[in-house]
N, C-alpha and C positions, 0 to 999 in steps of 0.2 A: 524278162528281166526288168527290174524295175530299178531304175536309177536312184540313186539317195543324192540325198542333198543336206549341208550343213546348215545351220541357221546359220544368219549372219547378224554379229555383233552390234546391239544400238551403236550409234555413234555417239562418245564420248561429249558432253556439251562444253561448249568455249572457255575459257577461264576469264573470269569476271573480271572486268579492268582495276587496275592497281595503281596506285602511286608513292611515292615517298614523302614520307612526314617532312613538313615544312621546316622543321628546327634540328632534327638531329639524322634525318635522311635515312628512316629504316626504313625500310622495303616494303612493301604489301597493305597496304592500306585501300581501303574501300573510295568511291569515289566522293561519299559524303562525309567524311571525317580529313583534319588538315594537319594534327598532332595523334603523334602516338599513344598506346597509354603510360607510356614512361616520363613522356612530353607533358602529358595530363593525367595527372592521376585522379582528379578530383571527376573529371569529365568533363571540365567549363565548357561551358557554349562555346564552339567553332565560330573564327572570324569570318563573317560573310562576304560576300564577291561585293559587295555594297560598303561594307566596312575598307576594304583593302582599297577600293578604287577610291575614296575618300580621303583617304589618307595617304596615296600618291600626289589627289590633287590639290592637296593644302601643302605635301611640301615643295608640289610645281608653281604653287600661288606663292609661298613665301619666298623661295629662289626668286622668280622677279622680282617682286619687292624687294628684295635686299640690292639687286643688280641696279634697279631705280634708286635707289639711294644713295649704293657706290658712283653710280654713272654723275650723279646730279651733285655729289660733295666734288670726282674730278673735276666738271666744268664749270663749277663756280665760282666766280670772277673772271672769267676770259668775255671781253668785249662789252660793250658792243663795240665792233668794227665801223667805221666809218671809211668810205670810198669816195675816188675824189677823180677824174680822168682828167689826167696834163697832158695828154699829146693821142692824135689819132692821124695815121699816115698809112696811105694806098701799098699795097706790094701785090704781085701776081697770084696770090691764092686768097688774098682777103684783103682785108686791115689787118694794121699792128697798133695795139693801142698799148699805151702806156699809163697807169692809172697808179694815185699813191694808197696806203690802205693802214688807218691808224688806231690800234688798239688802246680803247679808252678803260681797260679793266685793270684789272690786279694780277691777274696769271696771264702766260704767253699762252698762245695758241695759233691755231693756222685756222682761216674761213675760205670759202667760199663766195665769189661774187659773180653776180649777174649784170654782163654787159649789154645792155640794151640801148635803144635809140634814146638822145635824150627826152624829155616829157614822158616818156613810157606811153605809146600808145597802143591801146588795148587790142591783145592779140597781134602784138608786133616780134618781131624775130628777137633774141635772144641767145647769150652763149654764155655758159660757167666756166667759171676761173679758179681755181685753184691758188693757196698764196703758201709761201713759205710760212716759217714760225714768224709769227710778229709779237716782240716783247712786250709786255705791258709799258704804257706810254710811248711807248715808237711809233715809227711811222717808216713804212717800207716801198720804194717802188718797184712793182712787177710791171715788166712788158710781156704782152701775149700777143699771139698772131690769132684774128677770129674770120671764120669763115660765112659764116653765119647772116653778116649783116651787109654784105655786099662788095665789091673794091673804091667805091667813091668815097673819100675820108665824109665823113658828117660829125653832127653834135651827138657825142655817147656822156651815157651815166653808167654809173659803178655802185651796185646798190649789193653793199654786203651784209653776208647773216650773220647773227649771232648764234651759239650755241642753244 
């Protein structure tokens, strides 16, 4: 007796990958075409991966530049800041210094100051300071507790930034 046997069926080959037209989302598109043909009738040349990333990065270039222009019209006229330290007294975690902070601009703003030893000497300890809004032409005192520069009161400076 002799056994039979069936052939057995090629196997069907994969379905070639697909995508959806970039503009109006119809289905089935090859992987080198980005528009359909209803999208393009004409056939225009397809945007290149080189054209797209190009045109992301001009309009990620133009966003900051615009952000740089907004940023620099808000802080213009705030400061310069001038700092001035009137009192430095011992307490058990630091000093508490008390230092005045007067905005010589045209808009209010709040800075940032650097309490340091006075003379500033290089590579000496330092702490920031934070100040409330200071009005144009005002002048504000902040006291702060610093940790930073020891508990023996000594000669500090208050050197604030400008924007």
């Amino acid at each position: 007796m002799t056994a039979s046997t069936t052939p057995l069926a090629a196997p069907s080959p994969a379905p070639e990958p697909t995508h959806a037209c970039i503009r109006c989302g119809r289905p089935g598109l090859p992987p080198e075409k980005a528009l359909c043909e209803d999208c393009n009738p004409l056939e225009l040349t397809q945007p290149s991966a080189t054209q797209v990333h190009g045109i992301a990065a001009l309009g990620i270039l133009a966003f900051v530049i615009v952000l740089a222009v907004a940023g620099k019209a808000v802080l213009a006229g705030t400061g310069p800041f001038v700092g001035q330290v009137a009192g430095v007294s011992s307490s058990s975690i630091g000093l508490v210094v008390t230092f005045e902070v007067t905005n010589q601009g045209h808009n209010g703003g709040a800075t940032t100051c650097r309490i340091e030893q006075a003379g500033n000497p290089t590579g000496g300890a330092f702490e920031l300071v934070q100040t409330p809004l200071v009005q144009p032409g005002a002048t504000v005192e902040v006291t702060a507790a610093v940790t930073k520069l020891g508990t023996l009161p000594i000669a500090l400076q208050a050197d604030c930034q400008s924007p």
